[in-house]
N, C-alpha and C positions, 0 to 999 in steps of 0.2 A: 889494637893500637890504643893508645891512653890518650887519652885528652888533656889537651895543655891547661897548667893550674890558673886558677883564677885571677891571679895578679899577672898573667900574660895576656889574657884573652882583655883586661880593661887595657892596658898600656896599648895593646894594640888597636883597640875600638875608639882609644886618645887622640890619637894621631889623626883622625880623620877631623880633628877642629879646624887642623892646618886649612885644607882647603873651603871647610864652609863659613870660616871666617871671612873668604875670599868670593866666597857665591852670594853673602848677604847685600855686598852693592844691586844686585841684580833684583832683591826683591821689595826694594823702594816702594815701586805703585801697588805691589802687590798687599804689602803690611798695612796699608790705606785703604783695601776696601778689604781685609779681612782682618781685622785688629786680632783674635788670638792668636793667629799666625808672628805676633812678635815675639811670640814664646816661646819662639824657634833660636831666638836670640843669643837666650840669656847661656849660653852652655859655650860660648862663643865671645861673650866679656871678656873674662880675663885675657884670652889671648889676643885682642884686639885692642887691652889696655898698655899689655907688655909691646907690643906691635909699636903702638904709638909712643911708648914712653923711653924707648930706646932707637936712637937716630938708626934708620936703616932695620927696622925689628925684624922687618918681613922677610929679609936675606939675610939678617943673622941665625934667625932661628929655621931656616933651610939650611939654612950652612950646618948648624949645627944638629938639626936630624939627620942632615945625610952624611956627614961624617962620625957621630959618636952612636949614628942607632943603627943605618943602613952600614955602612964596609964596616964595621966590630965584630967579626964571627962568633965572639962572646955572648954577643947578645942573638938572643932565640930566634932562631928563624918567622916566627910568625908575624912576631914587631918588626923585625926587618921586613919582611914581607909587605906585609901594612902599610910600614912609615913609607917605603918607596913610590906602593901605589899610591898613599894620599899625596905626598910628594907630586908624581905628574898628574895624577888630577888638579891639582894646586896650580902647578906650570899650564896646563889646559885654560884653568878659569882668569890667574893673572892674563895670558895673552888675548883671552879677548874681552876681558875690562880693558885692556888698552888699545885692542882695535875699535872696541864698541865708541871709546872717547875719542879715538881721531876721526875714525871713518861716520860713525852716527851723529856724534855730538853739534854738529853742526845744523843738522834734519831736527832738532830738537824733543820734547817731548813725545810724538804723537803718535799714534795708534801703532805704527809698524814697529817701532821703536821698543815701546812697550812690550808689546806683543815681542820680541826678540829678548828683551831681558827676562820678562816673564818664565819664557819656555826655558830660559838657560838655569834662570836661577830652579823652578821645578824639577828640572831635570837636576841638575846638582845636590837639589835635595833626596831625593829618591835613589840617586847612584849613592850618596853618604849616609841611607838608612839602611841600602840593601848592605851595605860594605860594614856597619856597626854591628848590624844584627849576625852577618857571617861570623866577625873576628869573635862576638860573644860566645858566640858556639862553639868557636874554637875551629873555625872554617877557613879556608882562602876563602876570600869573596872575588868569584871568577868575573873580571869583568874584561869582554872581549877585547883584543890588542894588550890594553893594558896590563892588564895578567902576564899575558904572554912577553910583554918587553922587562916586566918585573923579574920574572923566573928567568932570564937571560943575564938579568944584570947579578942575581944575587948567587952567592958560590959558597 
């Protein structure tokens, strides 16, 4: 079996901006007490510029991976692959930046609070390194359920 060419294996490893664009709220306290950790940032600009600079960015540019990269059978299985799962990882970290803002926001800063963004945004981190390092390889990045509801949806 051959391995998919190099301009798939980035396009696919791309796609995972979508949701750590969306993890970065979570690591606010954390960028405070480890300052090189902002460096984690910078790959995660420009789509946070486009985000912001177009009303509604954040559902346009879902909208527009999952219909012109995910249902295209033209395009290569491995970016569809990809773009889907960053897609519900994405849908994962949106709903609970909106739970974390109604149901915590009120408890305000402090320690437990913290401590719950922290773990989510690390975790987010780590689920979007193992997931980069896969597609560079030219790999699914098997990640449990998720995989599993990707490969259901994709035909």
């Amino acid at each position: 079996m051959q391995d998919p060419p190099i301009w798939q294996r980035l396009a696919a490893a791309l796609v995972y901006l979508l949701p750590w664009s969306d993890a970065l709220q979570f690591g606010r306290s954390l960028f405070g007490l480890f300052p090189p950790l902002q460096w984690a940032v910078l790959p995660a600009i420009p789509l946070l510029q486009l985000q912001q600079a177009i009303p509604f960015g954040g559902l346009v540019l879902f909208l527009l991976l999952f219909l012109a990269v995910v249902r295209n059978p033209r395009v290569p299985y491995l970016i569809r692959f990809n773009a889907l799962q960053a897609i519900l990882i994405d849908i994962v970290l949106v709903l609970l930046g909106l739970a974390f803002s109604i149901l915590l926001a009120p408890l305000g800063p402090n320690f437990a609070v913290r401590t719950l963004e922290n773990t989510v945004f690390l975790g987010a981190l780590l689920l979007v390194l193992f997931a980069v390092i896969q597609s560079l390889r030219g790999k699914e990045a098997d990640i449990p359920t998720v995989s599993e509801a990707v490969r259901m949806q994709i035909f």
